[in-house]
VEXGU-298266 format. One record per atom (N, C-alpha, C): x, y, z. Coordinates in steps of 0.2 Angstrom, whole numbers, padded with zeros to 4 digits, always signed. Last residue first. Example, Ala and Ser with C-alpha at 12.3 -4.5 7.8 and 13.67 -1.06 7.14 Angstrom:
<atoms>
+0064-0011+0035;+0068-0005+0036;+0064+0000+0039;+0066-0028+0039;+0062-0022+0039;+0066-0016+0039;
</atoms>
This chain:
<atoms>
-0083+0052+0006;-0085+0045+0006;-0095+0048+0003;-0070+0055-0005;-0075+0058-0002;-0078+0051-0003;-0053+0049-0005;-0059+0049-0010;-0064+0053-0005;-0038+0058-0003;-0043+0055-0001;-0049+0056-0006;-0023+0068-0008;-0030+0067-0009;-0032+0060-0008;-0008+0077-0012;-0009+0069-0008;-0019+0070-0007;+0000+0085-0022;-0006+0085-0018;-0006+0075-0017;+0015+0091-0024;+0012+0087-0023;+0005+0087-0019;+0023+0103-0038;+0019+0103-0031;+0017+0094-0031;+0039+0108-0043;+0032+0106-0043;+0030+0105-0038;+0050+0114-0041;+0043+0118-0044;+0037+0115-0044;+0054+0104-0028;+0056+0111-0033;+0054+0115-0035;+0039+0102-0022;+0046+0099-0022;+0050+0103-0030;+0030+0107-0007;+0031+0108-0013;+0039+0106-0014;+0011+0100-0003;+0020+0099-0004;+0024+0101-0010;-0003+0096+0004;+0002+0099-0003;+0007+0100-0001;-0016+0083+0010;-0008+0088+0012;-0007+0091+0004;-0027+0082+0007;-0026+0080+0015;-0017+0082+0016;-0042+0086-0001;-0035+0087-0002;-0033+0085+0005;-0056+0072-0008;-0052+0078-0002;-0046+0081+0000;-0063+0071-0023;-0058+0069-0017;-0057+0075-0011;-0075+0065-0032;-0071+0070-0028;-0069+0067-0024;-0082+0059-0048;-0076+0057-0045;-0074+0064-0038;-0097+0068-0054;-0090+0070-0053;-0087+0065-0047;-0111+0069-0054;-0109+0064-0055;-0100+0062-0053;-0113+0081-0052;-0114+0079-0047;-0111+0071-0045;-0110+0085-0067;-0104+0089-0062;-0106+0085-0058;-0114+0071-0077;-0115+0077-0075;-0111+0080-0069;-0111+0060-0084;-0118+0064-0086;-0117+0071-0085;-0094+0055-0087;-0101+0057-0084;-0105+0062-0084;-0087+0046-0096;-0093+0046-0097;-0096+0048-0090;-0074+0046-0094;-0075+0043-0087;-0084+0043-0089;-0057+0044-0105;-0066+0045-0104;-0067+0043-0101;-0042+0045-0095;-0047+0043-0101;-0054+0045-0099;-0031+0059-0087;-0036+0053-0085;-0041+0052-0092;-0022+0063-0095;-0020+0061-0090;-0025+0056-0086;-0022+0063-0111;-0023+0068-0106;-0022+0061-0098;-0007+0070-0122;-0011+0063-0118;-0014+0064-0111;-0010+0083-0133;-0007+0078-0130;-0012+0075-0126;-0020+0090-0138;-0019+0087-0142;-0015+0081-0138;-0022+0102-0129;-0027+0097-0128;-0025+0093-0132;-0005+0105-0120;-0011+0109-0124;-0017+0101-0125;+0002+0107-0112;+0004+0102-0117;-0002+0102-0123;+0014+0116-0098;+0006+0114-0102;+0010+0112-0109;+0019+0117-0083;+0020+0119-0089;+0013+0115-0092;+0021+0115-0067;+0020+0119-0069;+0021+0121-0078;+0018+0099-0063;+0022+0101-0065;+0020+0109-0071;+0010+0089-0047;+0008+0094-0053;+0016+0097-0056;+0005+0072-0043;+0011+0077-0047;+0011+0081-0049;-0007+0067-0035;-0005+0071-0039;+0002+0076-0040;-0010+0053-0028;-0005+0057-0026;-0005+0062-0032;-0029+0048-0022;-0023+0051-0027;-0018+0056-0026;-0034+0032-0015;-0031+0040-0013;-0027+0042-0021;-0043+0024-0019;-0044+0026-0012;-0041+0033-0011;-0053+0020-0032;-0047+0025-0031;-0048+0026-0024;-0064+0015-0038;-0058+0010-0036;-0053+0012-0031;-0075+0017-0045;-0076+0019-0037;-0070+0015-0033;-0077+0015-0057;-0079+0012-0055;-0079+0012-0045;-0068+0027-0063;-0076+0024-0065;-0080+0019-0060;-0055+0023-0057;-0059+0030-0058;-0069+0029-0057;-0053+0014-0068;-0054+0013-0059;-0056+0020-0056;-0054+0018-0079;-0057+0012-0077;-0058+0012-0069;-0043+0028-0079;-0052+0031-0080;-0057+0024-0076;-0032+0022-0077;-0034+0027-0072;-0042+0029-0071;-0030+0015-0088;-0034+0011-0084;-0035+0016-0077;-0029+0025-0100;-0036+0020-0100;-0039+0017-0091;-0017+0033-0095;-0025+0036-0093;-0033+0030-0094;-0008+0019-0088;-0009+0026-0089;-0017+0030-0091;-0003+0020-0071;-0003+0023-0077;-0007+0015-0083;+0002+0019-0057;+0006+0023-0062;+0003+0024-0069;-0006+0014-0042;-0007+0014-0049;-0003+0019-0055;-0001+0001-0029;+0001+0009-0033;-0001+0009-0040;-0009-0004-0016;-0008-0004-0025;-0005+0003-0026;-0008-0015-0002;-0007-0005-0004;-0006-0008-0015;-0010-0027+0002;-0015-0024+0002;-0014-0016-0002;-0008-0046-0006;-0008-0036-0009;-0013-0034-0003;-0012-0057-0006;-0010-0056+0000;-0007-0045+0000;-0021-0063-0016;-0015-0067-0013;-0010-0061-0010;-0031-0056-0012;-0032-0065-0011;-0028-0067-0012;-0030-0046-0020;-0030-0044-0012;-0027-0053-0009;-0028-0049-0033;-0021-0046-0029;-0023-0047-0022;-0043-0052-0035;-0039-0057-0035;-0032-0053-0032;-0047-0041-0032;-0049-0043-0028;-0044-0051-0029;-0042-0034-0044;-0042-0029-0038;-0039-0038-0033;-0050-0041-0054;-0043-0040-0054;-0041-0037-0046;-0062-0037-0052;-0061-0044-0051;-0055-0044-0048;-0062-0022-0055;-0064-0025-0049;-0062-0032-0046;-0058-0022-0068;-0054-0022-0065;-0055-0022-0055;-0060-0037-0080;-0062-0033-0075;-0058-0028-0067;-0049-0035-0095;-0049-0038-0087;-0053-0033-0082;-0061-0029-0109;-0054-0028-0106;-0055-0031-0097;-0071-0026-0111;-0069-0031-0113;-0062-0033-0111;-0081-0017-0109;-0076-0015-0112;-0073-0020-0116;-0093-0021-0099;-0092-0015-0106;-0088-0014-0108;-0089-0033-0096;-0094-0032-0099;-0095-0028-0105;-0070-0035-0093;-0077-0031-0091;-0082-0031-0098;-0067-0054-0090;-0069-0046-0093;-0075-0044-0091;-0058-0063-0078;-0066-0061-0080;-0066-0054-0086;-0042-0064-0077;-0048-0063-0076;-0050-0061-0078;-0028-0076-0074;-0033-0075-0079;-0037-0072-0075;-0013-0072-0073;-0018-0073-0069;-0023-0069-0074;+0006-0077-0074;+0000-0076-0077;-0007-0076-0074;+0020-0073-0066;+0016-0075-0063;+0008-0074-0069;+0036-0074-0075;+0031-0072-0075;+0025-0074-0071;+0048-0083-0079;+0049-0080-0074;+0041-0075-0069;+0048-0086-0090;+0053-0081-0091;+0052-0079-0083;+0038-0097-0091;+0044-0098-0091;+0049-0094-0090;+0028-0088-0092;+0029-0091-0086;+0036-0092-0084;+0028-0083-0105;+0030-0080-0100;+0032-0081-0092;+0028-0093-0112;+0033-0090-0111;+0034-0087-0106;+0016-0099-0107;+0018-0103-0107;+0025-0099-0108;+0007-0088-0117;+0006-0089-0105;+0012-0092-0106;+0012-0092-0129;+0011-0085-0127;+0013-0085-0118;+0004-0104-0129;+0012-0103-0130;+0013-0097-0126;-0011-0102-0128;-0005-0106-0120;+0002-0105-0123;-0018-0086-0129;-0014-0091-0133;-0011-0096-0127;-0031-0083-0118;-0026-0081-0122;-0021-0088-0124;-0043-0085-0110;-0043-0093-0118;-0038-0090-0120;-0046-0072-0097;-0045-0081-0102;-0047-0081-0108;-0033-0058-0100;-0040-0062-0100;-0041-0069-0102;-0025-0054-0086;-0024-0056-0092;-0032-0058-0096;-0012-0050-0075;-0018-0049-0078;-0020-0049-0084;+0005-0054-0072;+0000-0050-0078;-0008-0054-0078;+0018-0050-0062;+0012-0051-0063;+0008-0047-0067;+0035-0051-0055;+0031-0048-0059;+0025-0053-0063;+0047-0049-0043;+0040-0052-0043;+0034-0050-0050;+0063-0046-0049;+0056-0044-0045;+0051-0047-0047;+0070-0057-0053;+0073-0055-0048;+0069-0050-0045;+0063-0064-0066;+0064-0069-0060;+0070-0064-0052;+0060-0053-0071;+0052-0057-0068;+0056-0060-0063;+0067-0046-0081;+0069-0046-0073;+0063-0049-0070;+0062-0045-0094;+0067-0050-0093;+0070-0049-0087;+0048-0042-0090;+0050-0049-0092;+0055-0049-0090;+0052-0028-0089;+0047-0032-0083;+0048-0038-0084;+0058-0026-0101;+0060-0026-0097;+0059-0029-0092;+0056-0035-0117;+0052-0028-0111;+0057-0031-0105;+0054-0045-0123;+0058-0043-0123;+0061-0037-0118;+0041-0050-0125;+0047-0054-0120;+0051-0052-0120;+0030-0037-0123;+0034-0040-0126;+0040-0044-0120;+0012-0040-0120;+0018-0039-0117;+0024-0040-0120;+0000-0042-0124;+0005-0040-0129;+0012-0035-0127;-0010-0049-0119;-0003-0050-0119;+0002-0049-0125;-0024-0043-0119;-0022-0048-0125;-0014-0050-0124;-0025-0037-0107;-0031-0043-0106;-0027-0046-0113;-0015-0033-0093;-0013-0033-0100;-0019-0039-0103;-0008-0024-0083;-0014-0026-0085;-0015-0027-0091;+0004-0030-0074;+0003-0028-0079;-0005-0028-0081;+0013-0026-0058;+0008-0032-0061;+0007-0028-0068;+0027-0030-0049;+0024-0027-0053;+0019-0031-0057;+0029-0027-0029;+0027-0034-0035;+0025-0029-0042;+0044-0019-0023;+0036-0020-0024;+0036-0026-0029;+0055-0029-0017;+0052-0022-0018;+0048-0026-0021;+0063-0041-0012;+0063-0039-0020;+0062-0030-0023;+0074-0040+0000;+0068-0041-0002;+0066-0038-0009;+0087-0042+0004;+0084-0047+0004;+0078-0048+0001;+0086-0026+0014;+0090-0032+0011;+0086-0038+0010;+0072-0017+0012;+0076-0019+0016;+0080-0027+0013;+0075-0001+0001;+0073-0006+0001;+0073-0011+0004;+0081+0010+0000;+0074+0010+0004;+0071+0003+0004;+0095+0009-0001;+0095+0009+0006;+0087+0010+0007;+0095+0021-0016;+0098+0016-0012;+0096+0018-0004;+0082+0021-0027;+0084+0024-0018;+0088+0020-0017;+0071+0014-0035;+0078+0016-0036;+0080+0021-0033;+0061+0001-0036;+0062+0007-0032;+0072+0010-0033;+0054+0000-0052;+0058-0003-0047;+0061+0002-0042;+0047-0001-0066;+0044+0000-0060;+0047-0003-0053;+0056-0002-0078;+0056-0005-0075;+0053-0007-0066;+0045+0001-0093;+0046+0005-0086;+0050-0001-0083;+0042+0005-0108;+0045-0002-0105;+0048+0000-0100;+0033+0014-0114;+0038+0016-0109;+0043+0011-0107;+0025+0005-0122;+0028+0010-0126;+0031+0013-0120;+0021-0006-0115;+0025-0007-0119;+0028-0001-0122;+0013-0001-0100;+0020-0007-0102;+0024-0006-0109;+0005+0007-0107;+0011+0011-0104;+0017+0006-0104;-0004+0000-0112;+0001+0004-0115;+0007+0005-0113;-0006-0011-0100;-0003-0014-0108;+0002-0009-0110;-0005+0000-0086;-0010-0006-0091;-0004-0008-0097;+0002-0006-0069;+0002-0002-0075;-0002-0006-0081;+0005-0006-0051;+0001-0009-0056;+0002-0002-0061;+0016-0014-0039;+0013-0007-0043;+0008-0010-0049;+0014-0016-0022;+0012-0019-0028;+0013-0013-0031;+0012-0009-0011;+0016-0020-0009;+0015-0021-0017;+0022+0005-0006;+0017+0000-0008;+0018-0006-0010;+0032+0012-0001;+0028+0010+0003;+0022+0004+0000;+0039+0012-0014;+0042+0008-0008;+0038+0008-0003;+0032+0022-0020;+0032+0013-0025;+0034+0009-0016;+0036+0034-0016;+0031+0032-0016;+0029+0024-0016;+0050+0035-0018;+0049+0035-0012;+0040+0031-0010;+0048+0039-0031;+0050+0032-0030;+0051+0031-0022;+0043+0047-0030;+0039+0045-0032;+0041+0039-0032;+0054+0058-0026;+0047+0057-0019;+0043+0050-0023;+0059+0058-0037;+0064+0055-0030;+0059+0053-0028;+0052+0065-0044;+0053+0058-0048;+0056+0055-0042;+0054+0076-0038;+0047+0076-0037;+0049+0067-0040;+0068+0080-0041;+0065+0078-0033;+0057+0076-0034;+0067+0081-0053;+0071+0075-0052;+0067+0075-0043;+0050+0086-0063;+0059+0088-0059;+0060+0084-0056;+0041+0081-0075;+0041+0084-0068;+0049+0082-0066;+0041+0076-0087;+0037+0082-0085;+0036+0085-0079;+0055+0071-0097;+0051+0071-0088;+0047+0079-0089;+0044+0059-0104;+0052+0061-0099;+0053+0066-0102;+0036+0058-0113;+0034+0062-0107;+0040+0060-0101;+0029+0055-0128;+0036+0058-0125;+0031+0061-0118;+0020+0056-0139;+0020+0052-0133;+0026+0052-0130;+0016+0064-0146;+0018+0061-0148;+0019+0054-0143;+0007+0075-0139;+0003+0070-0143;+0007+0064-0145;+0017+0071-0124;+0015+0076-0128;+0012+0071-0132;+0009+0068-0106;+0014+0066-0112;+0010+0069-0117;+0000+0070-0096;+0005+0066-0095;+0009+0064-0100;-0011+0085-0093;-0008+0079-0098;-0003+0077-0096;-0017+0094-0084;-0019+0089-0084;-0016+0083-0090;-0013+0108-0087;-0019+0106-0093;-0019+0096-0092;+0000+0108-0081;-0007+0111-0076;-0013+0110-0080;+0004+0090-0081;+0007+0097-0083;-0001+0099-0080;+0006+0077-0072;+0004+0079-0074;+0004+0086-0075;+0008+0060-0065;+0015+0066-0064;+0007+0072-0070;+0000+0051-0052;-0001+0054-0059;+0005+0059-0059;-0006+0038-0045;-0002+0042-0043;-0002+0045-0051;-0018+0031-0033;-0017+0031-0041;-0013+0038-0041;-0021+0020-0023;-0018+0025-0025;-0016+0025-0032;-0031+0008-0015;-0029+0008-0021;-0025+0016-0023;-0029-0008-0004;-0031+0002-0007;-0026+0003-0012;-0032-0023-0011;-0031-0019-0009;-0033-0012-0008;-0052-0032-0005;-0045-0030-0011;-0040-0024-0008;-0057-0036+0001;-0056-0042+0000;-0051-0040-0007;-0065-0028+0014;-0068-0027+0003;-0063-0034+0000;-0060-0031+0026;-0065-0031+0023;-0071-0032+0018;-0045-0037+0023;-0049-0039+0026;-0056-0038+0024;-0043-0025+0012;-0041-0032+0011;-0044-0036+0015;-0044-0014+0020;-0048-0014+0015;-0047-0023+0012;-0035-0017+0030;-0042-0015+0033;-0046-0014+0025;-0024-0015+0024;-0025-0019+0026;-0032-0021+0028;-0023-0001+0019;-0023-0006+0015;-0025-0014+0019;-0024+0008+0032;-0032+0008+0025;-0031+0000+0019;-0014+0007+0042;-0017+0001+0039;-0024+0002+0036;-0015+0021+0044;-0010+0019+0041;-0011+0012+0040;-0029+0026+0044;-0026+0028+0038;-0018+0023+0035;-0027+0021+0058;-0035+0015+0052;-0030+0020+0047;-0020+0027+0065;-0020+0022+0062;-0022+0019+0058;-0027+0040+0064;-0022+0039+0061;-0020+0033+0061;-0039+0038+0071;-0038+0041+0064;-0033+0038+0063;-0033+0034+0082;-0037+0031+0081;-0038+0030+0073;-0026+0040+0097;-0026+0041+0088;-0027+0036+0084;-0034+0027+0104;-0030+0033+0105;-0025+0034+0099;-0045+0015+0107;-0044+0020+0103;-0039+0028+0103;-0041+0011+0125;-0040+0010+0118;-0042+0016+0116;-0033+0003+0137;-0036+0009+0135;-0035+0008+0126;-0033-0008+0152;-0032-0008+0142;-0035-0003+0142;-0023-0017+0160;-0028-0012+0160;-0025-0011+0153;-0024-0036+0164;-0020-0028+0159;-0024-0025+0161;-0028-0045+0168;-0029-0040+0173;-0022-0035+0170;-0033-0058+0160;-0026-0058+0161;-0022-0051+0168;-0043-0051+0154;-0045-0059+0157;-0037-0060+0161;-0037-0042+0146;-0038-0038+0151;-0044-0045+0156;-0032-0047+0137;-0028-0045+0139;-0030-0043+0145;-0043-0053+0129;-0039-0057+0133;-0033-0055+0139;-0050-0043+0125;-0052-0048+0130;-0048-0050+0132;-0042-0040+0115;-0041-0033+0120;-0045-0041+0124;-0041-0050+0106;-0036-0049+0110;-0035-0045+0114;-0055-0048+0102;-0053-0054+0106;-0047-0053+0111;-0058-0038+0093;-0059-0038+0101;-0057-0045+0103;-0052-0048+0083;-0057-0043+0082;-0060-0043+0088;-0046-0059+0078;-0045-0056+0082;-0049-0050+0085;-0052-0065+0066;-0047-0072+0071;-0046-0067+0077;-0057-0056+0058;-0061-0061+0063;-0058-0065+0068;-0046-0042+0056;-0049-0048+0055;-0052-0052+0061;-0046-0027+0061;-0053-0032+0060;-0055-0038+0056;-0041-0024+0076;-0038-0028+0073;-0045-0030+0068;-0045-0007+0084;-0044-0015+0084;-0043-0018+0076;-0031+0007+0086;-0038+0001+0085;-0039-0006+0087;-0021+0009+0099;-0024+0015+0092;-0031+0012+0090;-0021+0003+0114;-0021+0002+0108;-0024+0006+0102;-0010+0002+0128;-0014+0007+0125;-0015+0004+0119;-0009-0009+0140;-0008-0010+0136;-0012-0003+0131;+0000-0014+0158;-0004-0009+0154;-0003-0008+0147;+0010-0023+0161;+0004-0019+0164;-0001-0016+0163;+0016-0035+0156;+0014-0027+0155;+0008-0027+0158;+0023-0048+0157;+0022-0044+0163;+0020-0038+0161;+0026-0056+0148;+0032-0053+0150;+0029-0048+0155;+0014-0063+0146;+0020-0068+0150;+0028-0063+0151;+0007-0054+0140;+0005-0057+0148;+0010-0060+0149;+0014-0051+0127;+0014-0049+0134;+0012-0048+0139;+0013-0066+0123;+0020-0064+0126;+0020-0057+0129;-0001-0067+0121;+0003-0072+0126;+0008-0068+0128;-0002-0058+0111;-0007-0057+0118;-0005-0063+0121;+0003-0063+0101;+0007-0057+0104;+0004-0057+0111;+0003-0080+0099;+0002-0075+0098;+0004-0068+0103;+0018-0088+0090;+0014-0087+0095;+0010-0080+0096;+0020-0089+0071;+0023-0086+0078;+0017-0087+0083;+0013-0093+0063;+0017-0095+0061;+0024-0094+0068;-0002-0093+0073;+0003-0092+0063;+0009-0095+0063;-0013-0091+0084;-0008-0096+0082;-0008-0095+0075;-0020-0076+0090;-0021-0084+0087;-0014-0084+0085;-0020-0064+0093;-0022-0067+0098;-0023-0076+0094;-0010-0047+0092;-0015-0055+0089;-0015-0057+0094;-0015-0030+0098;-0013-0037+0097;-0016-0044+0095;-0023-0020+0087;-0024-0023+0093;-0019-0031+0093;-0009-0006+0084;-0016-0011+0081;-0015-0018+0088;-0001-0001+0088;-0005+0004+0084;-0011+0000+0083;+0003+0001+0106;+0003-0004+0101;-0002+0000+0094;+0014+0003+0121;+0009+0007+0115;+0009+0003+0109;+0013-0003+0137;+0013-0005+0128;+0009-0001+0125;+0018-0001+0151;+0015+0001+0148;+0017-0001+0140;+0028-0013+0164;+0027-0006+0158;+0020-0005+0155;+0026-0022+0173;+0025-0017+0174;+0025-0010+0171;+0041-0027+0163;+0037-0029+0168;+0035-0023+0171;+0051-0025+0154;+0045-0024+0152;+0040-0026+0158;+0064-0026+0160;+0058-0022+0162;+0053-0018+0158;+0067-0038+0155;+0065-0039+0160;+0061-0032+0163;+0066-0034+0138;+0069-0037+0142;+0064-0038+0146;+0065-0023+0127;+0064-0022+0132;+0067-0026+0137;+0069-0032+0117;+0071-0026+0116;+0070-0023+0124;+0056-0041+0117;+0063-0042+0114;+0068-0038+0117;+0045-0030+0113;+0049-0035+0120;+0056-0039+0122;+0048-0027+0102;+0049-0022+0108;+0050-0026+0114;+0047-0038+0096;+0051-0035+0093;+0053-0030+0099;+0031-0043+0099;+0037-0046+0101;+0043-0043+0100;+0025-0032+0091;+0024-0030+0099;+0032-0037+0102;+0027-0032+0080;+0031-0027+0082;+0028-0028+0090;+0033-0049+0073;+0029-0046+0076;+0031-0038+0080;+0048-0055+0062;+0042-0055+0069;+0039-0050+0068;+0037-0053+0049;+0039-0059+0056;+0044-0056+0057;+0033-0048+0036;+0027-0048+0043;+0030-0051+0049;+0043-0046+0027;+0038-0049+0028;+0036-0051+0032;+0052-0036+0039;+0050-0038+0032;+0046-0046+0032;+0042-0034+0055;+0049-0033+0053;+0047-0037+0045;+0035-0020+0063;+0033-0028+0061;+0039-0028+0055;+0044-0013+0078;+0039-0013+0070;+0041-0019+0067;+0046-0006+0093;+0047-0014+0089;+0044-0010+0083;+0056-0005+0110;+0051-0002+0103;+0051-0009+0098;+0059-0001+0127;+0060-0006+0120;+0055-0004+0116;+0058+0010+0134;+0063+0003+0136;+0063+0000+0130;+0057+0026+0136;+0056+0022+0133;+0061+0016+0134;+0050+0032+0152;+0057+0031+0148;+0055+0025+0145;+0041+0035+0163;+0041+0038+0158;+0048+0039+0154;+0039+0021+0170;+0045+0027+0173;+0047+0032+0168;+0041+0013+0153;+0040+0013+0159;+0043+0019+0165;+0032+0009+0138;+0036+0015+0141;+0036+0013+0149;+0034+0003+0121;+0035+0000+0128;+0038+0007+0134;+0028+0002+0106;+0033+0006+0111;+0031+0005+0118;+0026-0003+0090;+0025-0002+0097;+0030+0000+0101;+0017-0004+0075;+0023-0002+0079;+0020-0004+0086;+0013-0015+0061;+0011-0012+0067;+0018-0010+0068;+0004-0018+0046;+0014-0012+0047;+0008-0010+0055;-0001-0032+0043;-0002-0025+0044;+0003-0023+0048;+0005-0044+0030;+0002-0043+0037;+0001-0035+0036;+0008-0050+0018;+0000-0048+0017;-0002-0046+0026;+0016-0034+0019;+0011-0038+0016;+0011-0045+0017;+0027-0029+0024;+0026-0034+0028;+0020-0037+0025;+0032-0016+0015;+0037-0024+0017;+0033-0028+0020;+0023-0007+0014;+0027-0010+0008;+0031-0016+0009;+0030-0001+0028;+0024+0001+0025;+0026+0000+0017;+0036-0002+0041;+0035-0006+0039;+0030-0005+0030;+0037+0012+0045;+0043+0008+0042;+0043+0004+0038;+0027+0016+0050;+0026+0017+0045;+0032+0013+0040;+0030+0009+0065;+0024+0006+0059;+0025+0009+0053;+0034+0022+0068;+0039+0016+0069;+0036+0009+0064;+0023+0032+0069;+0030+0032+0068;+0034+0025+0065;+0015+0025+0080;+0012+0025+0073;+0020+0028+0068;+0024+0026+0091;+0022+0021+0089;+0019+0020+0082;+0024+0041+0090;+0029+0037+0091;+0028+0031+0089;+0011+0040+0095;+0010+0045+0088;+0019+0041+0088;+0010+0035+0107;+0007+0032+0101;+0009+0035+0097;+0014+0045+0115;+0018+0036+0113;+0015+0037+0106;+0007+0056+0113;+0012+0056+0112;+0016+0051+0110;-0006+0050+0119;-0005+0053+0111;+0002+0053+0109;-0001+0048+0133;-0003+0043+0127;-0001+0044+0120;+0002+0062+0137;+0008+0058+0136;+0005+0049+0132;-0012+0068+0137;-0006+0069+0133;-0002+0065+0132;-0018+0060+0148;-0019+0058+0140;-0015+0060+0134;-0007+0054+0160;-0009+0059+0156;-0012+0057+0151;-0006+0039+0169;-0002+0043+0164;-0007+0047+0160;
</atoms>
């Protein structure tokens, strides 16, 4: 088969994965597509919380003439025992002939294993094809296996002087209903939203996807977490009083009050003690990272607002930033949109690299990568 007509599965394939993007944490959002006699037979993507499997799911779907097909897979199949048999059995046993793989898989249980076995078995295997494009669309999980925390996007609504609200602290809405649409379109691809103290309590957001139809039945949507080191989250806030029908988690610092934890747990709340930053004194926020990775986050959304933007900023947290820009100004007295970053100098400078602009009404969106 042509190299064209690879790229072309695959990029199909990497398609059908993205569905999964938010729902299948702590797995990684695979597709695949099963081509035979250049005609698609079955397809698959890793279905809510991670099971089944998208290679299973196409086979599925495929039947009997998966025999002698070709499998475009975006991630290397598994090859160990979870909770489901592994994928590199069920497509030896359904007879592919041929397996195209975007990457390999870099957890250790798999990591070349499964392209082994597949071809101990007399698959012919080609790999790396659109290669980029996958590792971008599993960045969260490849950062969770390796850095042991999730990726981290930090999303910002912000007028052209960089502010997110007037001195007073008003900032519905500084940007237009479709650019607010795109952003909760944003949330549902991520496994978690993260907000610090202020935001929690002076907006009392209910950080919940609100699209009908983006959410797949059954499932709560993102986890909200709070960063909040003195708990002065009120019981009354909204985040609480829905804890027990979305997943909501606060970051917090040890020896706070036990009534205090003890309420909130009660209302529904996951509490989780971490470590202070030295300089600050506020929940380290690397700690923090890596404890959400450990129970199973890989994509974080950060909403706000500018102390703990600066924080992760500062410390080289920020994988990707979706910038909202909204064509008006707030002048310097209002809230600026990212806190003191304390740097010496322009070389010192946080940079990113633009990778799309989009424009949504009047506003514009830049989507940005960190420079490595």
């Amino acid at each position: 088969m042509a190299v064209a007509d690879d790229l072309a599965w695959m990029r199909a394939a990497l398609t059908l994965a993205r569905r999964g993007l938010g729902n299948v944490w702590p797995n990684p959002a695979v597709g695949c597509v099963i081509v035979k006699d250049g005609v698609v037979v079955g397809r698959g993507w890793t279905q809510p919380g991670g099971r089944p499997h998208a290679e299973t799911e196409a086979l599925g779907r495929a039947g009997e003439k998966a025999r002698g097909a070709t499998a475009y897979v975006t991630l290397e199949p598994c090859c160990h025992w979870g909770r489901t048999p592994p994928c590199t059995d069920a497509m030896i046993a359904a007879g592919i002939a041929r397996a195209v793989i975007a990457m390999r898989d870099p957890d250790p249980r798999v990591n070349g294993e499964g392209v082994s076995r597949l071809l101990a078995a007399g698959i012919d295997v080609t790999e790396g094809v659109a290669e980029a494009e996958a590792q971008a669309v599993n960045q969260g999980f490849v950062s969770r296996i390796r850095a042991g925390r999730p990726m981290v996007t930090l999303k910002l609504a912000a007028t052209l002087d960089g502010r997110i609200a007037a001195a007073g602290g008003e900032s519905r809405w500084i940007t237009g209903a479709p650019s607010r649409r795109l952003a909760h379109m944003l949330r549902a691809t991520h496994d978690a939203i993260l907000v610090g103290a202020s935001t929690a309590t002076s907006d009392d957001p209910a950080l919940t996807v609100r699209l009908p139809g983006v959410v797949p039945p059954g499932r709560p949507g993102p986890v909200r977490v709070v960063a909040d080191g003195r708990l002065r989250l009120p019981l009354t806030s909204v985040l609480v009083a829905t804890a027990r029908e979305t997943p909501t988690w606060v970051l917090t610092l040890p020896g706070n009050d036990q009534g205090r934890i003890s309420a909130l747990a009660e209302a529904g709340c996951t509490v989780i003690a971490v470590a202070p930053d030295r300089a600050t004194g506020q929940p380290d926020m690397a700690e923090g990272l890596r404890t959400l990775g450990a129970r199973g986050i890989t994509r974080l959304l950060v909403e706000g607002g500018g102390t703990i933007a600066a924080s992760l900023l500062a410390a080289g947290l920020v994988d990707r930033l979706a910038w909202f820009g909204a064509p008006a100004l707030l002048g310097a007295d209002a809230v600026p949109a990212v806190g003191a970053l304390a740097i010496p100098g322009i070389a010192a400078m946080p940079r990113f690299r633009r990778i799309a602009l989009t424009e949504h009404g009047d506003d514009v969106l830049l989507h940005l990568v960190r420079e490595e």
